[in-house]
N, C-alpha and C positions, 0 to 999 in steps of 0.2 A: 583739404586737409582732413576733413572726417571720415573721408573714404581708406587714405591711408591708415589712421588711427582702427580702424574696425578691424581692414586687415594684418595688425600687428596682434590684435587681441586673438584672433581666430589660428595666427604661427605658434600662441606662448600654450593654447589648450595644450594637455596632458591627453593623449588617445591613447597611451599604451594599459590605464587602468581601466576595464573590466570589470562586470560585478560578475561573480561567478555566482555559476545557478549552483540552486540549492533541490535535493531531491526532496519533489512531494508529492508524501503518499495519496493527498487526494486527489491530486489531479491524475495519477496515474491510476488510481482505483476506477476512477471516471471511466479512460481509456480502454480499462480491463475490462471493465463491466460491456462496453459497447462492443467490443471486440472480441475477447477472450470467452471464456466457458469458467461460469462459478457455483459453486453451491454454499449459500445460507442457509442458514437457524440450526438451532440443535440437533435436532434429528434426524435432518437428512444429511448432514454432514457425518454424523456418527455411523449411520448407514450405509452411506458411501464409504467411509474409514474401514469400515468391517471388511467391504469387499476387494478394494481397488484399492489406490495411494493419489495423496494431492502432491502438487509440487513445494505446496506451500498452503499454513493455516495463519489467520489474520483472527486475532479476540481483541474483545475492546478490553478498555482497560477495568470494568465494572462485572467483567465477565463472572458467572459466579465460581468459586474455586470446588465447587463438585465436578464440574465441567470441566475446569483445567484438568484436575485429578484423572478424570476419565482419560481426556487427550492426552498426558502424558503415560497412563498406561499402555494406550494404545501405542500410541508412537515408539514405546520400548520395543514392543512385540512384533514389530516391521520389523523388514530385512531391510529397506533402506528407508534411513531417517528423515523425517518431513520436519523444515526449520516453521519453528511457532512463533507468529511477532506479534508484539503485543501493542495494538494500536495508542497512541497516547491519548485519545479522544473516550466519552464516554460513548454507549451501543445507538445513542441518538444522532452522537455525531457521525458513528462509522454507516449508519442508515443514510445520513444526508451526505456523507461523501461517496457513497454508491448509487444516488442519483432516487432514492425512494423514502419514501414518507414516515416508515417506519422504524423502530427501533432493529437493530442487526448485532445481535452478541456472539456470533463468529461466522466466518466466510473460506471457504475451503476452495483453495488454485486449483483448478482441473486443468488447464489451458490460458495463458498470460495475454495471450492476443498479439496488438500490438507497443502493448505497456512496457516498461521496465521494471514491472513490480518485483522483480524477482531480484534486482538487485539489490535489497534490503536485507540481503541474506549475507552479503562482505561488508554493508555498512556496522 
């Protein structure tokens, strides 16, 4: 009789419920970093903006707003617009989701790899 009983419990589960994933950006920052082509910190980022275009700009959320100010000059004066996402993490945490020990107050997409970082541009 207990063998029966087991197998009625195991007919009445629910399998059509799912958890739907959820996008995150550290685990794909991860991915990008190991994969794709990035450039950090202030300077060489601004350096790089002067000459070329990223796909995509990533500031943490402590970023200082001279900095933004600058990237959004910059970004006006392209021909084509670079989306800016503003990580919700402070620059300790956007360092420790890029896999390095240091503080990172912006990271500039050259190249996505094999991430989906870039879909946070239709979220």
């Amino acid at each position: 009789m207990a063998k029966k009983k087991n197998e009625n419990v195991v007919e009445k589960l629910d399998l059509s419920r799912k958890k739907k994933k959820e996008f995150d950006v550290d685990t794909n920052l991860k991915v990008a970093m190991r994969t794709g082509k990035f450039i950090y910190g202030k300077k060489q980022v601004l350096r790089h903006l002067r000459n070329e275009s990223f796909k995509m700009i990533i500031m943490a959320n402590n970023c200082p707003t001279e900095l933004e100010k600058q990237l959004n000059y910059y970004v006006s004066l392209m021909k084509d617009k670079i989306y800016l996402y503003r990580y919700k993490g402070s620059s300790w945490d956007l360092g420790l989701a890029c896999a390095k020990p240091y503080m990172i107050s912006i990271i500039g997409v050259v190249q996505e790899g094999d991430s989906e970082i870039l879909t946070l541009k239709t979220q």
